[in-house]
DRENDO-1510 file (C-alpha; in Angstrom, 1 decimal, always signed):
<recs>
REC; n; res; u; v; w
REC; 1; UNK; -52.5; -43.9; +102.0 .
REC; 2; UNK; -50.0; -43.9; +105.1 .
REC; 3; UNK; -46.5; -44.5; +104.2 .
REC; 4; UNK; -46.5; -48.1; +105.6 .
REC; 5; UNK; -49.0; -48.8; +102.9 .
REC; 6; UNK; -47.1; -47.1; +100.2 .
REC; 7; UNK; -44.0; -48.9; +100.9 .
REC; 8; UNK; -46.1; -52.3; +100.8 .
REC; 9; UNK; -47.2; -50.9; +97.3 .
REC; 10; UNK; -43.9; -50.2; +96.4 .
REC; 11; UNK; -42.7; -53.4; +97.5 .
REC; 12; UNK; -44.8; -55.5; +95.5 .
REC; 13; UNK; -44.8; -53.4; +92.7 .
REC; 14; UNK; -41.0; -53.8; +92.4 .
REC; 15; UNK; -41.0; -57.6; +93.0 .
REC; 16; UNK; -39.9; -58.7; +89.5 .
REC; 17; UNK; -37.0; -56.5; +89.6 .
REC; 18; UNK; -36.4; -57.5; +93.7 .
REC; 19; UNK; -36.8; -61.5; +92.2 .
REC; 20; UNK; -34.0; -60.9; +89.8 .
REC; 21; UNK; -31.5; -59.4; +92.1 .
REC; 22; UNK; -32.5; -61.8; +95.4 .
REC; 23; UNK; -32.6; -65.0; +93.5 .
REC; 24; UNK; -29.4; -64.1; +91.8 .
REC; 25; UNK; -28.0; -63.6; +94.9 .
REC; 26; UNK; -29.0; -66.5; +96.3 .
REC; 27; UNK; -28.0; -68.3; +93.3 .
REC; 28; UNK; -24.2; -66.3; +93.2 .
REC; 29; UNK; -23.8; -67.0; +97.3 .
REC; 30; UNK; -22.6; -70.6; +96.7 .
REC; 31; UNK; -19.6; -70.6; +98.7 .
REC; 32; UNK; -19.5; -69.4; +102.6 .
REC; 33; UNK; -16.4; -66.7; +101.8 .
REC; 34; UNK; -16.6; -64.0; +99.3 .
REC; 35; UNK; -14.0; -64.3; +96.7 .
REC; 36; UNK; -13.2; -62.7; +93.2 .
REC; 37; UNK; -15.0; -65.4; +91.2 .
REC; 38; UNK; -18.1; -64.7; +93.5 .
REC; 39; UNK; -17.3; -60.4; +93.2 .
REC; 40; UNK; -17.3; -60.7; +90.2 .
REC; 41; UNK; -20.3; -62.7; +89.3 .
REC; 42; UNK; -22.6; -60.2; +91.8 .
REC; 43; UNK; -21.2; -57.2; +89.9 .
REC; 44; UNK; -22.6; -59.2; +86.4 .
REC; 45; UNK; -25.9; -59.6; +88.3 .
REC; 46; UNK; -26.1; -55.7; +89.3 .
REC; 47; UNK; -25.6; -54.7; +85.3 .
REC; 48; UNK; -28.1; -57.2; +84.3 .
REC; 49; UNK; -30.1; -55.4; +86.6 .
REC; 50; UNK; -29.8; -52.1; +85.1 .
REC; 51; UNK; -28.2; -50.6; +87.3 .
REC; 52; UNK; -25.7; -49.6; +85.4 .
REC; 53; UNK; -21.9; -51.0; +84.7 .
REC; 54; UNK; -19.6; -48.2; +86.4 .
REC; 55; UNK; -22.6; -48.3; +89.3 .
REC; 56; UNK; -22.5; -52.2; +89.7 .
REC; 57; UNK; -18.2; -51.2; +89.7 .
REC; 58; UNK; -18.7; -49.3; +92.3 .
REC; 59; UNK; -21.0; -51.5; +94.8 .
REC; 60; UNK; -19.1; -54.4; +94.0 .
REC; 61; UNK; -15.8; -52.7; +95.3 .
REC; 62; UNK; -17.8; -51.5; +98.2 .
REC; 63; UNK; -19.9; -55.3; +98.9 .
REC; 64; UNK; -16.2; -55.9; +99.2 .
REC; 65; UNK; -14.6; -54.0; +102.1 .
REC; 66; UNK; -13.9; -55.8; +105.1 .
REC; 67; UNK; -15.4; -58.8; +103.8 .
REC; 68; UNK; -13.7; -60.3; +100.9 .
REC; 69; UNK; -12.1; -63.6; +101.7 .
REC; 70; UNK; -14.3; -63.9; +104.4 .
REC; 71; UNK; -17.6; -65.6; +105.4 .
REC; 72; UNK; -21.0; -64.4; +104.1 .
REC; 73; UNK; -24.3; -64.8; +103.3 .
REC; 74; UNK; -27.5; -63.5; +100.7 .
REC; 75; UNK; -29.4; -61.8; +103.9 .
REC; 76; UNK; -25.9; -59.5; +104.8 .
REC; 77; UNK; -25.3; -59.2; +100.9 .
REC; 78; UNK; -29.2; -57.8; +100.3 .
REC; 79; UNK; -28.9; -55.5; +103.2 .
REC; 80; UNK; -24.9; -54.2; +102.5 .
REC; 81; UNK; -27.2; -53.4; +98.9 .
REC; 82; UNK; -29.5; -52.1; +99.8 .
REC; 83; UNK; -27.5; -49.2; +102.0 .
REC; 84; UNK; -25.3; -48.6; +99.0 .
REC; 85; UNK; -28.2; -48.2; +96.8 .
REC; 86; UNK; -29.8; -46.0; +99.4 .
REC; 87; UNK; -27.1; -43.9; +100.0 .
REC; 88; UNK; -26.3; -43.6; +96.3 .
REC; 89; UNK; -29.9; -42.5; +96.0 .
REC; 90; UNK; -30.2; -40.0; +98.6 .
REC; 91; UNK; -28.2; -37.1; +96.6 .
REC; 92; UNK; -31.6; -37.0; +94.1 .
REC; 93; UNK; -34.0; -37.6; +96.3 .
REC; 94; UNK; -35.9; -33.9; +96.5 .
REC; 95; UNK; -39.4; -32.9; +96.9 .
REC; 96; UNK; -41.0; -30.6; +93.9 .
REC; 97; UNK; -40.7; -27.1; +95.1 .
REC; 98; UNK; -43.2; -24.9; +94.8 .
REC; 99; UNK; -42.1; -21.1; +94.5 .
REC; 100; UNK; -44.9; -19.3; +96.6 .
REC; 101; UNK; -43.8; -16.2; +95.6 .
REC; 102; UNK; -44.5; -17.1; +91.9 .
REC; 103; UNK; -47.8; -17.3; +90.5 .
REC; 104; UNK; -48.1; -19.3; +88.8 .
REC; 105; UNK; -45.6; -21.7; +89.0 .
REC; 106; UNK; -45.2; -23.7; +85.5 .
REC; 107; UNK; -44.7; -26.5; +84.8 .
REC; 108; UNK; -43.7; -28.3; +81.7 .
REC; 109; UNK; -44.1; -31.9; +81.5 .
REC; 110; UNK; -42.5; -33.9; +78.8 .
REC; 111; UNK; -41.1; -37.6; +77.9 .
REC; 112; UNK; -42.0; -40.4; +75.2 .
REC; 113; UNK; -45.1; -41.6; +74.2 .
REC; 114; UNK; -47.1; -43.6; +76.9 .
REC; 115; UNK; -44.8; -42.9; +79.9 .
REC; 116; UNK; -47.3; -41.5; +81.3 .
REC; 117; UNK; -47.5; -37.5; +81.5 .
REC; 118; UNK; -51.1; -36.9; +81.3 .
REC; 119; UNK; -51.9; -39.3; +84.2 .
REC; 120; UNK; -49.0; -37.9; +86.2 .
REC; 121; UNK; -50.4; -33.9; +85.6 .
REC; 122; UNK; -54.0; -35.1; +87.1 .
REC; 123; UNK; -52.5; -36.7; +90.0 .
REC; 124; UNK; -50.4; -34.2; +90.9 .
REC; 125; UNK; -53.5; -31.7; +90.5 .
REC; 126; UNK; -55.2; -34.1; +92.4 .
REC; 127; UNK; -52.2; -33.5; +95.3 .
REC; 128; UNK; -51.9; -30.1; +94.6 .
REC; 129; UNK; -55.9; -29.1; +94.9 .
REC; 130; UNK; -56.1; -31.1; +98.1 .
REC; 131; UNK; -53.7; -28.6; +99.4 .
REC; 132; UNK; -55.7; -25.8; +98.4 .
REC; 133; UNK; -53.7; -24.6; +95.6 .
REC; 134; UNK; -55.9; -23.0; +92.1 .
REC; 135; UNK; -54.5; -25.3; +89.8 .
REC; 136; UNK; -54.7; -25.1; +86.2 .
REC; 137; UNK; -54.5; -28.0; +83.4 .
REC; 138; UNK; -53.3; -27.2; +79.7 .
REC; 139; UNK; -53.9; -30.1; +76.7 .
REC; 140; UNK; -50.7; -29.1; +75.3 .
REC; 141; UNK; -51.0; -33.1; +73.1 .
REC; 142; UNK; -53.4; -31.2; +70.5 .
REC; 143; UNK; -52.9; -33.5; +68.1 .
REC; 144; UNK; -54.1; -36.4; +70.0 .
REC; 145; UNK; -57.8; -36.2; +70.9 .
REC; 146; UNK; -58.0; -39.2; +73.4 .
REC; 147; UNK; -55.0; -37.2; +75.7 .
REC; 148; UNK; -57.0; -34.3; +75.6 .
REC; 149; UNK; -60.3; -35.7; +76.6 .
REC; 150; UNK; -58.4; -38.1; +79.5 .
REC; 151; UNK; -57.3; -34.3; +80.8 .
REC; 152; UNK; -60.5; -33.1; +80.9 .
REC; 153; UNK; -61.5; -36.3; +82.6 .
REC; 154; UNK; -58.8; -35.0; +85.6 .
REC; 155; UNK; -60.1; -31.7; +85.3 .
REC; 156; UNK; -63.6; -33.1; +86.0 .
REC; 157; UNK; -62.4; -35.5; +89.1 .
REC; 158; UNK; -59.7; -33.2; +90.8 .
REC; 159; UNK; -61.9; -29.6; +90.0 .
REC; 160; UNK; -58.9; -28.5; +88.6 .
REC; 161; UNK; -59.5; -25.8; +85.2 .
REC; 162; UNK; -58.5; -27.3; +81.9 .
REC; 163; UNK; -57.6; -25.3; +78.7 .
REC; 164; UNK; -57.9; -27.1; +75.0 .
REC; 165; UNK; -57.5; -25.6; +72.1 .
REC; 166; UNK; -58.7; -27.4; +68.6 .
REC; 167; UNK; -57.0; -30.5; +67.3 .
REC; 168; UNK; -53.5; -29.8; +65.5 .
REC; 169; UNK; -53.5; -26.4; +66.6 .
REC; 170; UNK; -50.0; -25.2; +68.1 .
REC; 171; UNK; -49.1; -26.2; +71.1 .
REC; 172; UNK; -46.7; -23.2; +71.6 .
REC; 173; UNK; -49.3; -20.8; +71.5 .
REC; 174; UNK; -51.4; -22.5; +73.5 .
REC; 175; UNK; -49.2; -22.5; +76.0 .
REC; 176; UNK; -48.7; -18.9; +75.8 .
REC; 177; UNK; -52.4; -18.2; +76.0 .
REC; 178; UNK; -53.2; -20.2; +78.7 .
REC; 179; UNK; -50.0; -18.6; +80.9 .
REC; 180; UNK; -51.4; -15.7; +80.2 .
REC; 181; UNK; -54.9; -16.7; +81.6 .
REC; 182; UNK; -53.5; -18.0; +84.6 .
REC; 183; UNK; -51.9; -14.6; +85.6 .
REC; 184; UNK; -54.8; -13.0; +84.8 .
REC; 185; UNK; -56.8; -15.7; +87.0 .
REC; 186; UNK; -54.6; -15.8; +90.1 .
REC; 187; UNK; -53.6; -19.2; +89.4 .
REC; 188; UNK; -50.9; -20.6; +91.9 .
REC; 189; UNK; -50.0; -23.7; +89.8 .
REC; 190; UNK; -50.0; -23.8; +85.7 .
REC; 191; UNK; -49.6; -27.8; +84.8 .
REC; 192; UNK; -49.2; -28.3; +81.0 .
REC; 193; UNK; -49.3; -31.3; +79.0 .
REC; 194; UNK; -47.2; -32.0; +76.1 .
REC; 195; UNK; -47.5; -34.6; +73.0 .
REC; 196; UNK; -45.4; -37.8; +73.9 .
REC; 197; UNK; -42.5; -37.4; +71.2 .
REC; 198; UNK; -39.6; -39.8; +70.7 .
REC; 199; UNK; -36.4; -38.7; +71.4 .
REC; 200; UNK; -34.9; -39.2; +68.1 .
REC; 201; UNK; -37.8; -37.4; +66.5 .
REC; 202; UNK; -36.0; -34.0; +65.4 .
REC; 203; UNK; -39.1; -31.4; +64.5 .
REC; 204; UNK; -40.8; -32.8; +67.6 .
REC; 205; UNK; -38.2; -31.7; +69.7 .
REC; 206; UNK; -37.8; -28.6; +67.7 .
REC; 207; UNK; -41.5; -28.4; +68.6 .
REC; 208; UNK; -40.2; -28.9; +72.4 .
REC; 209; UNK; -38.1; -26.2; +72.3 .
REC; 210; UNK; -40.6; -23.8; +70.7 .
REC; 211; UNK; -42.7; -24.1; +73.6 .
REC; 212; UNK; -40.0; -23.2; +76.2 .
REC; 213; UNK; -39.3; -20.5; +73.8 .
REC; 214; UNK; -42.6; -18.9; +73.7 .
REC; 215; UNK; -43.5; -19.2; +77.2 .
REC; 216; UNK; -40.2; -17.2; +78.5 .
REC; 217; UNK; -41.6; -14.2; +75.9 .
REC; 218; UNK; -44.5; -14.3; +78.7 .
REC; 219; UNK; -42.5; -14.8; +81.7 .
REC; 220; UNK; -38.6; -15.2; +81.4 .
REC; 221; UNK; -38.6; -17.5; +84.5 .
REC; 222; UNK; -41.0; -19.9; +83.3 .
REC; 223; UNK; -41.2; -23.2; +82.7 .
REC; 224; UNK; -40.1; -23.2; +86.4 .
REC; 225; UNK; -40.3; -26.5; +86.7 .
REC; 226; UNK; -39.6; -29.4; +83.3 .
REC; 227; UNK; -40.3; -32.1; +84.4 .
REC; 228; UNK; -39.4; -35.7; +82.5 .
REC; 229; UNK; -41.6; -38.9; +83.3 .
REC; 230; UNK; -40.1; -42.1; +82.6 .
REC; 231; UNK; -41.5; -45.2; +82.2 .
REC; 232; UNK; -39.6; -47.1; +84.2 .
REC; 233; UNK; -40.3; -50.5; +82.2 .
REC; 234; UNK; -37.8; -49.1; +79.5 .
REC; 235; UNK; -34.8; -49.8; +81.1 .
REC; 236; UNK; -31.5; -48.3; +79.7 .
REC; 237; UNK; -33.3; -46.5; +76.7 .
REC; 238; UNK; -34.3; -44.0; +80.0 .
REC; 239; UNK; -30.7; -42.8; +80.2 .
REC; 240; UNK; -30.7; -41.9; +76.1 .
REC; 241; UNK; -34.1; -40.0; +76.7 .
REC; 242; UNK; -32.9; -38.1; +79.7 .
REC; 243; UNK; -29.9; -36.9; +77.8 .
REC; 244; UNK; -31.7; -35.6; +74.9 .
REC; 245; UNK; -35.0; -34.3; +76.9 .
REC; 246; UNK; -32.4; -32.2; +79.1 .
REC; 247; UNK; -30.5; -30.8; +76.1 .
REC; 248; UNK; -33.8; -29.6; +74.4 .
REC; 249; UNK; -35.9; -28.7; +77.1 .
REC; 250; UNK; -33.5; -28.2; +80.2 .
REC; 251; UNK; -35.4; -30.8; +82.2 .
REC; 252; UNK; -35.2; -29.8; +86.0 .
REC; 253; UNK; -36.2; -33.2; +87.5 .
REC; 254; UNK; -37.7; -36.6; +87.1 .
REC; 255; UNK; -40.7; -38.6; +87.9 .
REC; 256; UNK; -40.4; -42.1; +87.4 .
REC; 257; UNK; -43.8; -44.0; +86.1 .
REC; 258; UNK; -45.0; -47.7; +86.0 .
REC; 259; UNK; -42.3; -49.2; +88.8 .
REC; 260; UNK; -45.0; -51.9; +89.3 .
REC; 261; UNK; -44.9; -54.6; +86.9 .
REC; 262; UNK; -41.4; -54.1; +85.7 .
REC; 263; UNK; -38.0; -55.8; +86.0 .
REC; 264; UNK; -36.4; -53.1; +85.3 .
REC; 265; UNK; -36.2; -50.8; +89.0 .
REC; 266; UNK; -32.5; -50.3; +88.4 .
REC; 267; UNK; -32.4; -48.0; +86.0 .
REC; 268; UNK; -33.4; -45.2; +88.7 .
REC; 269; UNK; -30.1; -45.9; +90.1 .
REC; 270; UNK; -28.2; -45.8; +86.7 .
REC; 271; UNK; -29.8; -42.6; +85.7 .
REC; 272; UNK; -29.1; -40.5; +89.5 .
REC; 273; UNK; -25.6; -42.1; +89.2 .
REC; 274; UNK; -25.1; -40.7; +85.3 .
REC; 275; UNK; -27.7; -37.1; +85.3 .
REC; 276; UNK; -27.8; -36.5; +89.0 .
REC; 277; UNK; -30.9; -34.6; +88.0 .
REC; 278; UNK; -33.7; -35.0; +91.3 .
REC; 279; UNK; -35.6; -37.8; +91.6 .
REC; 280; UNK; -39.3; -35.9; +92.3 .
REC; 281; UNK; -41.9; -38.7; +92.6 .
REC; 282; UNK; -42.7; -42.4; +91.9 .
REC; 283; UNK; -45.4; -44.1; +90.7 .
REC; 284; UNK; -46.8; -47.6; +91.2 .
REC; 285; UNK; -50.4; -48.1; +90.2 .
REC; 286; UNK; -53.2; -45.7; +88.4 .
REC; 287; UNK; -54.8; -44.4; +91.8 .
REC; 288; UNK; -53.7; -41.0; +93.0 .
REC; 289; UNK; -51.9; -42.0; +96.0 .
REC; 290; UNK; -49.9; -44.8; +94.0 .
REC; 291; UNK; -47.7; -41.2; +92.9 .
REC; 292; UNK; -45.4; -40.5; +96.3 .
REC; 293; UNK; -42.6; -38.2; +97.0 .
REC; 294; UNK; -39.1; -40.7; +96.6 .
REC; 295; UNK; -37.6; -42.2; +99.5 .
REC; 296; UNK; -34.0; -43.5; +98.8 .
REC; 297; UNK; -34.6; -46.5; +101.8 .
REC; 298; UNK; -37.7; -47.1; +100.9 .
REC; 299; UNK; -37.1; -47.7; +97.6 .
REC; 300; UNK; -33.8; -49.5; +97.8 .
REC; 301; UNK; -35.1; -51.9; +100.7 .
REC; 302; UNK; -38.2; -52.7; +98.0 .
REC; 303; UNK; -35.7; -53.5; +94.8 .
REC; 304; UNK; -33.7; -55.6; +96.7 .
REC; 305; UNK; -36.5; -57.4; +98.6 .
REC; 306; UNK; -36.0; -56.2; +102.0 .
REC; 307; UNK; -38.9; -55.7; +104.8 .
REC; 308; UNK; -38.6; -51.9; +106.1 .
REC; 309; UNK; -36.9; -51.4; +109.1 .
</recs>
């Protein structure tokens, strides 16, 4: 998919949470000057928004310089938002890195049930395979059959090698095993699934950490890359699972899932603002191409409703 086509995707996929903020500030833009009554209400519209109260602070102070007390309207508003958003963005925009000179490369994928992990590991095999990278796939959700068998199903389409083990069986020492296999097998890129566990959930996490654990008593470096997917339809509960997930597993980016659909785009912005942690990849749709390295304008011209420039 070209990037003109992504950004369409992108666009339309964030058009509930684009509706929200543009009607609002169509709605808000009343008056033909920009007073405090009018700051003030586009600063309540940005938290609404999820994109977080110090954040909203923050824009609204900027919307504000050189323009308060002075004419404006919702096209000059969208686009001033859109370049703050943007260039709020742009610290945590940063493609996954993959160490060449380490093979493989792990990495650990975790987050909450149904964010979407296993379909994120086959599309990135998918990416990763078309480059012409040996790519292996590890069930690490053994007690859920159905993840296991939709892995295999990725194996199957992308050609990648997938590794089960039998249901219940312990995921840390799967992990272990298959590291192993992939340095025995040359493998450039070890992807491993994990069981969707709920942040609050103590022995799950403990279970989290085990794995880490284990596979550093194979390679100290490794996991080389954590990565946490968040479904980006849960709004502020994402910053509560990003805390904990970085505590327990030391989570080294983020790929945000499920942008289509939601209302709820802000909370990328409220969650680079309060982890900083890199923004890896976004997702809108099921197809392979619908997951695309993040581009700060790009994605803050979509949530606000802008055309790309």
């Amino acid at each position: 998919m070209s990037e003109s086509g992504f950004f369409s995707r992108l666009r339309k996929g964030l058009s509930r949470s684009s509706s929200r903020l543009s009607d609002g500030i169509t709605g808000i833009l009343t008056k033909a000057k920009l007073d405090q009554e009018t700051l003030e209400q586009l600063e309540d519209l940005l938290i609404t928004s999820d994109l977080g109260a110090q954040t909203a602070s923050e824009i609204a102070a900027k919307l504000s310089e050189g323009r308060f007390d002075k004419e404006i309207d919702g096209d000059e508003v969208r686009a001033t938002l859109a370049g703050l958003i943007a260039e709020r963005l742009t610290s945590v925009a940063t493609p996954l890195e993959i160490d060449a000179g380490t093979r493989p490369h792990v990495i650990l994928m975790v987050g909450v049930n149904g964010a979407g992990k296993t379909t994120t590991i086959g599309k990135m095999a998918s990416q990763f395979i078309g480059e012409g990278k040996k790519v292996i796939l590890v069930a690490g959700d053994t007690f859920r059959a159905a993840a296991v068998e939709q892995l295999k199903a990725w194996g199957t389409r992308t050609g990648a090698e997938v590794i089960t083990s039998e249901t219940g069986a312990d995921a840390a020492g799967l992990a272990f095993d298959a590291l192993a296999r992939a340095q025995d097998e040359g493998a450039d890129l070890l992807l491993i699934d994990t069981a969707g566990r709920l942040q609050n959930r103590k022995e799950l996490m403990d279970e989290l950490a085990k794995i880490v654990r284990v596979l550093k008593k194979k390679d100290e470096t490794a996991p080389h890359s954590v990565l946490l997917v968040l479904d980006a339809s849960t709004g502020q509960n994402a910053l509560s699972q990003a805390q904990t997930f970085e505590e327990i597993a030391g989570v080294t980016g983020i790929v945000m899932t499920k942008l289509d659909g939601t209302a709820k785009g802000g909370i990328l912005v409220a969650l680079a603002d309060k982890f900083g942690l890199p923004v890896h990849a976004i997702g809108v749709g099921e197809g392979v191409e619908d997951l695309q390295p993040f581009v700060p304008s790009e994605f803050a011209a979509a949530l606000v409703g802008l055309d790309q420039e």
